[in-house]
N, C-alpha and C positions, 0 to 999 in steps of 0.2 A: 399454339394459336387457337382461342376456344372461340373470336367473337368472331372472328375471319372465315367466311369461304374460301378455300383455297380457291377455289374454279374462278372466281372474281377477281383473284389475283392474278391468276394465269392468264385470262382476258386481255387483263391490263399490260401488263408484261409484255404480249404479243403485239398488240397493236403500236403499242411505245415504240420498240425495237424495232416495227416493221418504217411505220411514220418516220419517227424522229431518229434513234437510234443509226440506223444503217445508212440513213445519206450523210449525217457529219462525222459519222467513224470513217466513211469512206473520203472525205475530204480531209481528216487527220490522216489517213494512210498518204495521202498525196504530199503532205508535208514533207524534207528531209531531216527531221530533226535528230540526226546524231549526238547520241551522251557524250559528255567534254571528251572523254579521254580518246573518242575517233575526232573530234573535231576541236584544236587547239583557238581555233577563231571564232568558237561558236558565239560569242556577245554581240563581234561584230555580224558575222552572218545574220543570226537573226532567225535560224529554226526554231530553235527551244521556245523564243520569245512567242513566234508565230504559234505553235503547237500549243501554248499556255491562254494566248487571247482564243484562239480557235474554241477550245472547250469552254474559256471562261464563259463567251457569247452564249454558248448552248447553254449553259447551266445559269447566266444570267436570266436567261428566254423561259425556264420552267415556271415562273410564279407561285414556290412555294411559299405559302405565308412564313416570314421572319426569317426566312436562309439569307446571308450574306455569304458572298464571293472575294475574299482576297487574293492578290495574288502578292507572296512574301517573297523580300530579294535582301539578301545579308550581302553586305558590299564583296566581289568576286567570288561570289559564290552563285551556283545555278538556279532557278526561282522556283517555287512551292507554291503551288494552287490549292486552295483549301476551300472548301462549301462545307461552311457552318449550318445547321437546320439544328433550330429547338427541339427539346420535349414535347410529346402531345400531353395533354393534360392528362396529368396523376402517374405522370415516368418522369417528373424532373429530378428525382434524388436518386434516379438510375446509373447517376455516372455518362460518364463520355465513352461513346460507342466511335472507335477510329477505326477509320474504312482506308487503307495503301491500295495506291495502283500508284503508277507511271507514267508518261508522256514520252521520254529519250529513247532511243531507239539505237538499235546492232547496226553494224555498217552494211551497204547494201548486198554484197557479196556475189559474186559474178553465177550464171549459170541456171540463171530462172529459166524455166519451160518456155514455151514457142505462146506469145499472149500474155504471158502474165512479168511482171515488174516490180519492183522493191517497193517505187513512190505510183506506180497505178493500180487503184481499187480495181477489184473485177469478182464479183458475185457471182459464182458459176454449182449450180448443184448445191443448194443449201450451203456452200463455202464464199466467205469473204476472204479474196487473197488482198497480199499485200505486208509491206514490215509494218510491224505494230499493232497489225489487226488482233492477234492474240495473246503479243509480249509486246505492251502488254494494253494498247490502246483502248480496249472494250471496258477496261475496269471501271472508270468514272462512271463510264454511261450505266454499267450494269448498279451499281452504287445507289446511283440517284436515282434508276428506274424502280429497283426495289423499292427504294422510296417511296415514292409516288403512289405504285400497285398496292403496297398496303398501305398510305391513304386514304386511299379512293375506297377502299373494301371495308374503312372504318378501324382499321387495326391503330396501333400504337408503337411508339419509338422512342428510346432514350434520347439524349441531344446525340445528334451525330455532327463527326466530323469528318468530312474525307479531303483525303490528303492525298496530293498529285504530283510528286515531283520529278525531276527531271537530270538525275544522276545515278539511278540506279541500275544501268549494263554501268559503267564507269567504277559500281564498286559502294556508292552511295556514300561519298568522302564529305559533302556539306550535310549531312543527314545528325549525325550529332550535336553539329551548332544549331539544325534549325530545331533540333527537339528541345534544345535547351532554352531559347529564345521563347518558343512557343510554350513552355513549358507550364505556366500558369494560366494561359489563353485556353491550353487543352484541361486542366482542373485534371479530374479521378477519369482515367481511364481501366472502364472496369471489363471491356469486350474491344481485343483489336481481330479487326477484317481484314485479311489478304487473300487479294483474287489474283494474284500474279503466280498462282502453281496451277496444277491440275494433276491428274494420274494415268493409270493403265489401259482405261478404255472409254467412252463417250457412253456407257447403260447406267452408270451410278454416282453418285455424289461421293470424292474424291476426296480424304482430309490428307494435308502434310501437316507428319507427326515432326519431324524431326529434319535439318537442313545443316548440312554440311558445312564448317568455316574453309578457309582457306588461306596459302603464305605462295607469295609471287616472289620471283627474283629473278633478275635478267644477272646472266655470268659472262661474262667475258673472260681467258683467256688469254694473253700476248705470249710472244715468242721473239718479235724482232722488229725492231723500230722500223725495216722495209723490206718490204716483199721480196723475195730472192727465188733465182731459176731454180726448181724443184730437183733438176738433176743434180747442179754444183751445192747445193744445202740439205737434200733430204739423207738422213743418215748421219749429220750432224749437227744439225738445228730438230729439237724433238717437235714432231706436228701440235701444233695448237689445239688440233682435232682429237689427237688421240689425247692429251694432259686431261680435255673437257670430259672427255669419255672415263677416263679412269676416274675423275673427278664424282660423276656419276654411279658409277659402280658402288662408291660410299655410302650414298643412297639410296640404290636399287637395288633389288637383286634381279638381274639381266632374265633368269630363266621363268621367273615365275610374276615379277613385277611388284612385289611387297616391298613398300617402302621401309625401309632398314634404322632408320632415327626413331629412337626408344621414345621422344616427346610427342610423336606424333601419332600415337597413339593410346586408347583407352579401353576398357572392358566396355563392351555391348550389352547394355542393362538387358534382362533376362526380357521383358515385358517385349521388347524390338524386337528380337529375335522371335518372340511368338508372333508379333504382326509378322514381319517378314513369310513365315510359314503359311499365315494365315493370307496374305494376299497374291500371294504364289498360289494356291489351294483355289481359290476366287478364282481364279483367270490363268488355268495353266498355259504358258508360253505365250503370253501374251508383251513378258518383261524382253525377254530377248527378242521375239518377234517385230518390235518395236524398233530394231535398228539394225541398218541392209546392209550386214554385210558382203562383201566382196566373193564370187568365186566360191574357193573351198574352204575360206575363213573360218576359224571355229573361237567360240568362246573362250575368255579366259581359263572357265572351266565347264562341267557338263551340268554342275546341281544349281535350278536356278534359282532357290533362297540362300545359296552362299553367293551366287552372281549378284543379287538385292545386295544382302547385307557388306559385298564389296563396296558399292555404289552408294551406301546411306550410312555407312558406319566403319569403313574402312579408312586409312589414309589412299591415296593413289598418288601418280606425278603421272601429269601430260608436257611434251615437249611442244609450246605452239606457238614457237618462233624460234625466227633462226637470222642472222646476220654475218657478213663474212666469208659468206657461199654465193661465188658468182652463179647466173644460171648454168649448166652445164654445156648448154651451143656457146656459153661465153668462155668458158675455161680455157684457161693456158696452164703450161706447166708451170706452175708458178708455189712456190712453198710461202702460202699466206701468212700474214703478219699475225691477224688474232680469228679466232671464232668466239660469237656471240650465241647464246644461247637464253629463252625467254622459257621460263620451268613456272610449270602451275600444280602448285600442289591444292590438292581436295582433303579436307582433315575432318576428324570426326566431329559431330556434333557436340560434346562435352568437351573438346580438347583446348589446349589452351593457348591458341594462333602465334604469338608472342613469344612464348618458350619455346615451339615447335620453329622459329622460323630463326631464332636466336642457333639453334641447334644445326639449324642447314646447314645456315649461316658459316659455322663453326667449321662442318665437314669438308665443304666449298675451301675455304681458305688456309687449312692447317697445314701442315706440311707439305706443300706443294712439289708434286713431281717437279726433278729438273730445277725448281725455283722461279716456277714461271710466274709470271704478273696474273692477279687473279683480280676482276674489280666486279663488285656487285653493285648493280644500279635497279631503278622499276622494284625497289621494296615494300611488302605489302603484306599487311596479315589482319584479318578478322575472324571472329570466334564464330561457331556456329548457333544453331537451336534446338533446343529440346522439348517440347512442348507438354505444357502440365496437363495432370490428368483432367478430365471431363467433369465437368460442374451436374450435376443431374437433368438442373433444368435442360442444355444444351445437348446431354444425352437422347431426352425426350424429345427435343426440338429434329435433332437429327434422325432418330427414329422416324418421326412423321413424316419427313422431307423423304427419305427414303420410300417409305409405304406410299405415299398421295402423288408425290411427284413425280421419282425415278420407277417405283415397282421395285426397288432391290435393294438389297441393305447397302450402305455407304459401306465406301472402303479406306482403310485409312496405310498407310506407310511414306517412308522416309523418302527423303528427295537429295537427289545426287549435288544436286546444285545448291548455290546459297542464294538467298536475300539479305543482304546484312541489316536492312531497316527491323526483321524478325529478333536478329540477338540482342539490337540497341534496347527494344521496346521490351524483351524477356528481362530486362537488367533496369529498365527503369521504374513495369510497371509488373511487378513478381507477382500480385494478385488476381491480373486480368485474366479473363480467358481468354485464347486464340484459338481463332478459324481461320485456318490457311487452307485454301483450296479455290479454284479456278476452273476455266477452260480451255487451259493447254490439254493437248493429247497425246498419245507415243508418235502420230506424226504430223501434229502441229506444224513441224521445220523451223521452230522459234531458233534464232540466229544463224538459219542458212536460208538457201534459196527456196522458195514455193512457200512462203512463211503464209498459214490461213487461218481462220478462227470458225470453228461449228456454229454456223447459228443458232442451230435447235436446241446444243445444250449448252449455248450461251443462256440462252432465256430460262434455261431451267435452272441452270445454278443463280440465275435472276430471282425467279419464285424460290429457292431454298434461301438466299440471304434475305426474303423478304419473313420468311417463314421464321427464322430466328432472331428478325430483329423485333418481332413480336413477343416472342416467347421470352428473350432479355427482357423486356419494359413487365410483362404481366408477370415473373417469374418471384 
């Protein structure tokens, strides 16, 4: 940014977010708008719809010269808000700058503090609570604030678009029709923006390098077309529970937790592993620090760049669902007909979802103890991302953001979790550059209870995507 004051932008930026910004993110927090896959009736309800007019209004209400506001709906599919805004003069052959956030939202999940609520805003201590304040509600506004602030400051902007849709906790399943639909409306996208990550601590600009795919499969289990007394059947009827269990063990190995399917894994490009070291190095214990364990709980293990690189570049399996389990005040002795099990596996970013899950798949149903009924339903697999290396100009952009804005060099490593709108777009637009990063924190609570969003380094990864969307157009 050479024509820009930053201090002008950061002006701008504050006073936005104080005005405008925080009283209609805190009436989106008040929305319920659950992604399809918590809410089967969501067309009829009518959240998504409500949370898509909600921001269109605000982003109708800015008055930038020549921005148009669609809002795109592919028949049975969830709708897409997109704020189109020209080039400033002398960045139209810049390419399309795509800006992802989200509007859907994590289910509300029981157990919030004493004052605070899923669908009630409450600004307490520089924190906006609430679901969605931080996963990922604040994106649009942060988007279009950046905007604005370099405006006002004189700066410059490729045509941007930002794109809002409303299926990404669900897994983002209309996200390929609508890229394809869109697909000539978006032209050369040569910078895509995602502010739906964040990192290790709230003093620095945060990049995610790299995002984990993932393969779903709910297993079921049978044993007996009805439930029989546990005394007259156990010992001859094999438990449902144990078949699933040994079933498991195919895949896991019980002591240590490495997932055991040869597809589901790949070499950890050498370059990871240096970030890993290097943002372990940054912020010692600040990665385990990040999550409260229980009691005398200990980590999987004691070294915490092998803890990272479990999390960014390992496979894992979490069990996080279950069916077929009365609650235990309800049990009888009863030898259950099947157990249901909902397995979420987390797969490396280069691996190949499809093959890895083709492969569960395989270990799940092959010879089956006993011959039990094995049925797999809830099928899912997505690829992860890898993020290419640094264009210069964006090296220098990030530098600066770093010096002017945070005071401390950015930091960049992998993310446990996926985005899958990041792999679609790694695969459609090979050239572009990406900047993923945000203002989630280690304890955001993004889809549990006390879910909140920083405001002071909201506004500042505000001034950093104003700061490089300058640096793309002059670059």
């Amino acid at each position: 940014m050479v024509r820009v004051e930053l201090a002008k932008v950061k002006n701008s930026v504050r006073r936005l977010w104080a005005d405008d910004v925080v009283p209609s993110l805190s009436k989106l927090i008040s929305i319920p708008a659950l992604s399809p896959v918590f809410d089967a009736d969501w067309a009829e309800n009518g959240h998504l719809d409500a949370a898509v007019e909600h921001v269109k209004a605000w982003l109708d209400a800015r008055g930038i010269e020549g921005a148009r506001t669609d809002v795109v709906r592919l028949p049975g599919r969830s709708p897409v808000l997109l704020f189109d805004v020209p080039a400033t003069e002398g960045a139209e052959d810049k390419g399309t700058v795509l800006m992802y956030g989200h509007l859907d939202k994590q289910p509300p999940v029981g157990g919030w503090s004493e004052g605070l609520g899923p669908w009630t805003p409450v600004l307490r201590d520089g924190r906006l609570y609430g679901r969605g304040s931080a996963d990922d509600g604040y994106a649009g506004y942060a988007a279009t604030v950046a905007l604005e602030a370099l405006r006002a400051a004189g700066g410059s902007h490729a045509r941007i678009v930002v794109l809002l849709e409303t299926g990404e906790e669900s897994g983002s399943p209309d996200l390929p029709a609508y890229l394809d639909h869109l697909s000539d409306r978006l032209g050369r996208v040569s910078l895509v923006v995602c502010l739906d990550s964040g990192g290790n601590d709230y003093e620095r600009l945060w990049l995610t390098t790299s995002l984990r795919g993932l393969a779903q499969v709910h297993v079921t289990v049978r044993v007996l077309d009805t439930a029989q007394h546990s005394g007259l059947a156990s010992g001859v009827v094999p438990s449902s529970f144990r078949v699933l269990r040994a079933l498991l063990d195919r895949i896991e190995d019980v002591e240590s937790g490495t997932v055991t399917v040869e597809q589901c894994h790949v070499e950890i490009p050498a370059n990871r592993i240096d970030e890993a070291r290097a943002t372990v190095a940054s912020a010692p214990g600040s990665f385990i620090g990040s999550f409260p364990l229980h009691g005398s709980t200990r980590p999987v293990v004691d070294d915490e760049v092998e803890l990272l690189l479990n999390n960014t570049w390992r496979p894992t399996l979490s069990v996080i669902g279950a069916s077929g389990l009365p609650e235990p005040a309800d049990a009888g002795n009863v030898l259950r007909t099947s157990t249901t099990l909902a397995l979420s596996f987390r797969l490396p970013p280069t691996a190949d979802s499809q093959a890895a899950l083709d492969a569960i798949s395989k270990a799940l149903t092959t010879d089956v103890p006993y011959g039990a009924t094995v049925e797999l339903s809830g099928v899912e697999a997505a690829d992860g991302w890898n993020a290419p290396e640094l264009s210069p100009w964006l090296a220098k952009a990030l530098d600066k953001v770093s010096d002017e804005v945070f005071g401390k060099p950015y930091g960049s490593m992998g993310l446990g979790g996926s985005i899958p709108f990041m792999g679609l777009l790694g695969q459609k637009y090979p050239e572009a550059q990406f900047l993923v990063t945000g203002a989630l924190g280690p304890d955001s609570n993004a889809h549990v209870p006390d879910e909140w969003l920083h405001l002071d380094y909201a506004q500042q990864v505000t001034e950093a995507i104003a700061t490089v969307l300058d640096a793309h157009a002059t670059s």
